[in-house]
C-alpha positions as CSV (number, residue, x, y, z in Angstrom):
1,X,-44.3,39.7,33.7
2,X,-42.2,37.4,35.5
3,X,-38.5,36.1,34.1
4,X,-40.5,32.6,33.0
5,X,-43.4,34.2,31.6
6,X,-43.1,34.7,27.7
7,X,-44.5,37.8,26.2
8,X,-48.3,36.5,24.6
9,X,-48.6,38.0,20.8
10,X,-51.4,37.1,18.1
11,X,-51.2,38.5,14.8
12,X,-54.2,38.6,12.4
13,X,-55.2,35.7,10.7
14,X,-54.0,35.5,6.8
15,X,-56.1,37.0,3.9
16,X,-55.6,33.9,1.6
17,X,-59.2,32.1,-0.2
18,X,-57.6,29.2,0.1
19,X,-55.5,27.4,3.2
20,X,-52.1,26.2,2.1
21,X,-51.0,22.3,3.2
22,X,-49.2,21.6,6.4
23,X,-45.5,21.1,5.4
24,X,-44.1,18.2,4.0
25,X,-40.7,16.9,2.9
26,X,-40.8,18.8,-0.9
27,X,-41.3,22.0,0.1
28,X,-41.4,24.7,3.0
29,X,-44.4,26.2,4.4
30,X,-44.5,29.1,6.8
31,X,-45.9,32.5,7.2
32,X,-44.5,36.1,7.9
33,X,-45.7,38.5,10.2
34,X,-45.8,42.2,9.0
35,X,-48.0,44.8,10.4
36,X,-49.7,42.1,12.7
37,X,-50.9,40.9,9.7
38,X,-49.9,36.7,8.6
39,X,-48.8,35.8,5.3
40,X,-49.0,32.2,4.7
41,X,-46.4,30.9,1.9
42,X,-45.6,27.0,0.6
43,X,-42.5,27.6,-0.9
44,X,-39.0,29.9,0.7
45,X,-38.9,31.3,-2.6
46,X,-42.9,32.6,-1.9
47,X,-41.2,33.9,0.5
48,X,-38.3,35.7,-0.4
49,X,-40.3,37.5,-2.6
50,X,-43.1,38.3,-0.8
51,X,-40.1,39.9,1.9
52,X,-39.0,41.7,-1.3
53,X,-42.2,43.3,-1.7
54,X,-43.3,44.2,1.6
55,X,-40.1,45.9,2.0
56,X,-40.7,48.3,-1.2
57,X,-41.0,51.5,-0.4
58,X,-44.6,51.8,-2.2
59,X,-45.8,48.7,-1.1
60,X,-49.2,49.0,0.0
61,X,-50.6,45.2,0.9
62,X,-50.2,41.8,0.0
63,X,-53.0,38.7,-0.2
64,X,-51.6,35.6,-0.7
65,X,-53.7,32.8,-2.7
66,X,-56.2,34.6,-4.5
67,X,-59.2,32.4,-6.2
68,X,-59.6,33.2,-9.7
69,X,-62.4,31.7,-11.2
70,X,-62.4,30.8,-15.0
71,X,-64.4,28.9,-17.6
72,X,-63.0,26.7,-20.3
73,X,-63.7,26.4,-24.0
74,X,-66.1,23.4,-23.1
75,X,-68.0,25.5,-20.7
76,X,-66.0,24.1,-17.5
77,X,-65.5,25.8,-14.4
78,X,-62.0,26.1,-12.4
79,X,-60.2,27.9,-9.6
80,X,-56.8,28.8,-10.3
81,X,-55.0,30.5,-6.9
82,X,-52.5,32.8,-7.7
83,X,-49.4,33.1,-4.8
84,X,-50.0,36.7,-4.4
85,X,-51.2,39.6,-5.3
86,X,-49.8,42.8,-4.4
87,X,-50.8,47.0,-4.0
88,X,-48.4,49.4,-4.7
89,X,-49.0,53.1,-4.5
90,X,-48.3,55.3,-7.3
């Protein structure tokens, strides 16, 4: 590699059911990189913690907005996405 040449890296893509917006001026999107894996957040508190779990020593994985499906009292359907959900070994 040459001194102009920058090093080429690709991480896998993130695990998320649902894609998070592009940035705005009301909150902070990103993603980490861990493990060549990508975790996509929307908010620099998502991730704070998400560096905070990762970083436990029995932390396992992490998927970040996870599609729950539920049913209301009048028989309606809805997605709720939870930030994360996290594996920990015992």
């Amino acid at each position: 590699m040459s001194f102009n040449e920058q090093p080429k890296w690709e991480s896998l893509p993130g695990r998320g059911d649902r894609k998070i917006g592009l940035s705005s001026r009301f909150n902070n999107n990103g993603a980490l990189v861990l493990d060549n894996q990508t975790f996509r957040y929307e908010s620099w508190l998502e991730a704070k913690v998400f560096i905070v779990l990762m970083h436990r020593e029995n932390f396992v994985s992490l998927r970040e907005q996870v599609a729950f499906d539920w049913i209301d009292q009048n028989g309606e359907e809805h997605t709720h996405y939870f930030d994360a959900v996290v594996e920990f070994a015992q």
